[in-house]
Residue, then its C-alpha position, 0 to 999 in steps of 0.5 A: x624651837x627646841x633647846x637641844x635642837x638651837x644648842x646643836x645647830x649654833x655649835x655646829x656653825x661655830x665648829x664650821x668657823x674656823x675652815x670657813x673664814x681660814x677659806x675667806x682669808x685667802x681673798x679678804x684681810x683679816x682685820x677688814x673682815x674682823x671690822x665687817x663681821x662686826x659691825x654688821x653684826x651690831x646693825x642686826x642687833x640695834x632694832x632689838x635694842x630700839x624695841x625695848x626701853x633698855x637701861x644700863x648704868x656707867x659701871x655696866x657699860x665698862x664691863x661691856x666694852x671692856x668684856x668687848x674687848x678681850x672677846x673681839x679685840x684680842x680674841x678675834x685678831x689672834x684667831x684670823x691671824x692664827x687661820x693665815x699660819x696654821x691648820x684650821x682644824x687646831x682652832x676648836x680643839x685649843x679653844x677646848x683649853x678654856x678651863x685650864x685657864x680658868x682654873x690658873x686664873x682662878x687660883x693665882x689671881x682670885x686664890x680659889x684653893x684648887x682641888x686635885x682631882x680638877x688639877x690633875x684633869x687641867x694638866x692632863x689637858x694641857x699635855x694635849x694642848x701642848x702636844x697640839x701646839x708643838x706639833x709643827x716641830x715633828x711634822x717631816x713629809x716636805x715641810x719646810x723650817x719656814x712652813x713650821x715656824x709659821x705654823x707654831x706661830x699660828x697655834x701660839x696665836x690661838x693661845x692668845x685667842x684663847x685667853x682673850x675669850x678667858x677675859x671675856x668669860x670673867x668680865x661678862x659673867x656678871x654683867x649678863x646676869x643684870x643686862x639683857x644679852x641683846x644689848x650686850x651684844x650690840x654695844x660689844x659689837x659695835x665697840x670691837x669693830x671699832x677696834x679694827x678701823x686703824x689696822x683696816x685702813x692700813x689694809x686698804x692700801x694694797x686690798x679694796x672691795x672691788x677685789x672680793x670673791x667667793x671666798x671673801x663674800x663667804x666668810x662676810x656672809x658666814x660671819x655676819x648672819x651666822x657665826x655672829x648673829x643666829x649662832x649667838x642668838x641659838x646659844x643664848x636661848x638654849x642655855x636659857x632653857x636647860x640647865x647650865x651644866x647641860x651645856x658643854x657636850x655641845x662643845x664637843x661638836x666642833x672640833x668633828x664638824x671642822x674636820x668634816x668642813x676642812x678635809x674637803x674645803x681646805x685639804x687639810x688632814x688631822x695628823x697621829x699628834x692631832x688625834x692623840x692631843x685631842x685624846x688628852x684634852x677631852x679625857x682631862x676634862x673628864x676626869x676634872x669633871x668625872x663626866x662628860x656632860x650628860x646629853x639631854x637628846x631625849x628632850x627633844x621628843x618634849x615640847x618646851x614653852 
């Protein structure tokens, strides 16, 4: 398959993620679908893993589990939790906020010398984070202080998602340059899932998988097969293929394909203060990078090995 072609589809699945399991939350709780996404999705990987002779040493495995655990432990909780409070149309573009994370990280922990160019696009974007985040205060039209303490709540859960996939980022850069993403993936999996076991059994008191419906089964289905598994597996070998700083454009088409997903499915609406937000978030990372990533669409004519 093409690389452009694999990146394009994988984004548009995960742009598709976050009105698909806000959907799936209506019949299925969060920490029981958390640990059947997971888990499931490890058992697709393990055949992979089987097939070749993978070794890893005790100091990589750490780096797994812990990595495990920022991207699914924390990331994966906070983001069901955030669908059950706020618009799903939110979750993409705060995810946008990684850099500015990254850049805070980097220069008070790792004391990079920050350069103001970069600084001056960080907080651009985060004026739009925060303009995003804050929105539920000024929303009026019959919304009530509870239905907008609920829904600041849910954008602050995001932030948190947010920073659990920051961690994840730091810890995994290594170690995915030394073990194959294969095993990498079935052995985060498999240990975040693990993670969800305690709080999915308290769910089990009031919830069993004789209530399931189509919504439940859609986000099982959805997280299983595509968001987890072909989504990762696209995204893995398109980067592999095009030049690492070709990649982020395709970011930039999630945040459209949950609009499209979330009008019909959620009738849920971007606001004037989603919009202007979003503006924000993308011009600062286009003057911290002082372009949008170049998008290699002519590849897709080439025939690639």
């Amino acid at each position: 398959m093409n690389p452009v072609i694999a990146l394009i589809i994988a984004n548009i699945i995960w742009g598709a993620a976050a009105p698909l399991f806000k959907f799936a939350l209506t019949n299925i709780p969060p920490f029981t679908l958390a640990f059947i996404r997971f888990f499931f999705g490890a058992l697709l990987f393990f055949p992979f893993v089987l097939a070749k002779n993978y070794s890893i040493t005790k100091r990589q495995l750490f780096q797994i589990c812990l990595g495990a655990f920022f991207s699914i432990g924390i990331n994966i909780p906070f983001f069901f939790l955030a669908m059950q409070r706020t618009a799903s149309i939110n979750a993409p573009v705060i995810a946008s906020s990684q850099p500015i994370f990254l850049f805070l990280l980097a220069t008070f922990f790792l004391k990079e010398k920050p350069h103001k160019r970069v600084f001056k696009g960080i907080l651009i974007s985060l004026v739009g984070v925060l303009i995003i985040i804050l929105s539920p205060i000024f929303l009026n039209h019959g919304t009530t202080i509870v239905q907008k303490e609920s829904a600041l709540e849910g954008n602050l859960f995001l932030i948190i998602a947010t920073l659990g996939a920051v961690g994840h980022t730091l810890v995994h850069k290594g170690v995915l340059k030394q073990v194959h993403f294969h095993i990498v993936t079935c052995i985060s999996f498999l240990t975040g899932s693990l993670t969800f076991i305690p709080f999915m059994n308290s769910e089990m008191h009031d919830w069993s998988l004789y209530q399931l419906n189509g919504a439940g089964w859609t986000g099982i289905i959805f997280g299983v097969f595509f968001s987890s598994a072909l989504a990762f597996v696209l995204f893995s070998y398109g980067i592999s293929k095009i030049e690492a700083q070709e990649v982020g454009i395709f970011t930039y088409i999630d945040p459209v394909i949950a609009v499209i997903i979330a009008i019909p499915l959620l009738r849920e609406y971007p606001t004037p203060l989603f919009f202007v937000g979003a503006i924000f978030v993308f011009a600062g990372i286009f003057i911290a990078e002082r372009r949008l990533h170049w998008h290699p669409f002519h590849k897709i004519q080439r025939k690639h090995a």
